[in-house]
N, C-alpha and C positions, 0 to 999 in steps of 0.2 A: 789621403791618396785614394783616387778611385780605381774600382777594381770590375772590368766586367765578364762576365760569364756566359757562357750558351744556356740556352731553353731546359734543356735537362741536363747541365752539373749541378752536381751534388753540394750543398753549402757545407760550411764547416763548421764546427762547435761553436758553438759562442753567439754565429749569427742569428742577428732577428726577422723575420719578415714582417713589412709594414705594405698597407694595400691604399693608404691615405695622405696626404700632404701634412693633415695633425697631425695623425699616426708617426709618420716621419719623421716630424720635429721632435716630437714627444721622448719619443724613444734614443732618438740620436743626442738630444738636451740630457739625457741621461747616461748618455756612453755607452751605449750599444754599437755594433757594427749594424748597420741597418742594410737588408736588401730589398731592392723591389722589385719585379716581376712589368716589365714594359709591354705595353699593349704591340698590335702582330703592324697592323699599319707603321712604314716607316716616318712620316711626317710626325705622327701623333707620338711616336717612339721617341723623337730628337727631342720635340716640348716637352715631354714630361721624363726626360734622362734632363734638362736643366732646371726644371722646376724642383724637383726630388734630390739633386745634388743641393740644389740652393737651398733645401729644408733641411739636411744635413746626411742624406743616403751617403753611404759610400760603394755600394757593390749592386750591379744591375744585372739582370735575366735579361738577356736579350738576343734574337738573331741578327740585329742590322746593329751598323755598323755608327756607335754614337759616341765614339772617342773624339771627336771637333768640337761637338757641343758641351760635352763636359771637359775637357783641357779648357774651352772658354767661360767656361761660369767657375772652373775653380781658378783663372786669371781675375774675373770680375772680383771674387769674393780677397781676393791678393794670397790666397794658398798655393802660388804655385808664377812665375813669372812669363809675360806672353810670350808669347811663342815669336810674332812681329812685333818693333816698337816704329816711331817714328816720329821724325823731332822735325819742327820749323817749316813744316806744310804751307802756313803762310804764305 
């Protein structure tokens, strides 16, 4: 489960900060809570809030608002069920 936070709270015990997409994986392959710290641009903040969930981050620094992108990269990775389905489009 993802978890996001503002600019300045406080993390909690346990947490790791990772600053890299290895970093990331590395850390989260080892069972850490991993958080990252998102860049200030909102565009570049939605890319790498799904890139850093896909690596295995679970908790984000961030002032904008990247709960859509990550509910949908943890629907891709099957952690979690879409939010839309839709059958027989055809």
């Amino acid at each position: 489960m993802t978890r996001v936070i503002g600019p300045d709270d406080e993390t909690e015990p346990g947490w790791v900060e990772a600053a890299s997409l290895p970093e990331v994986s590395t850390l989260a392959r080892a069972g850490h809570t991993v958080v990252v710290t998102l860049p200030g641009d909102e565009t570049e903040a939605l890319a790498a809030a799904a890139a850093y969930a896909w690596a295995g981050a679970s908790v984000f620094r961030t002032s904008h608002d990247i709960r859509r992108a990550l509910d949908m990269t943890e629907a891709l990775l099957g952690r979690r069920p879409p939010v839309l389905t839709r059958r027989g489009l055809a």
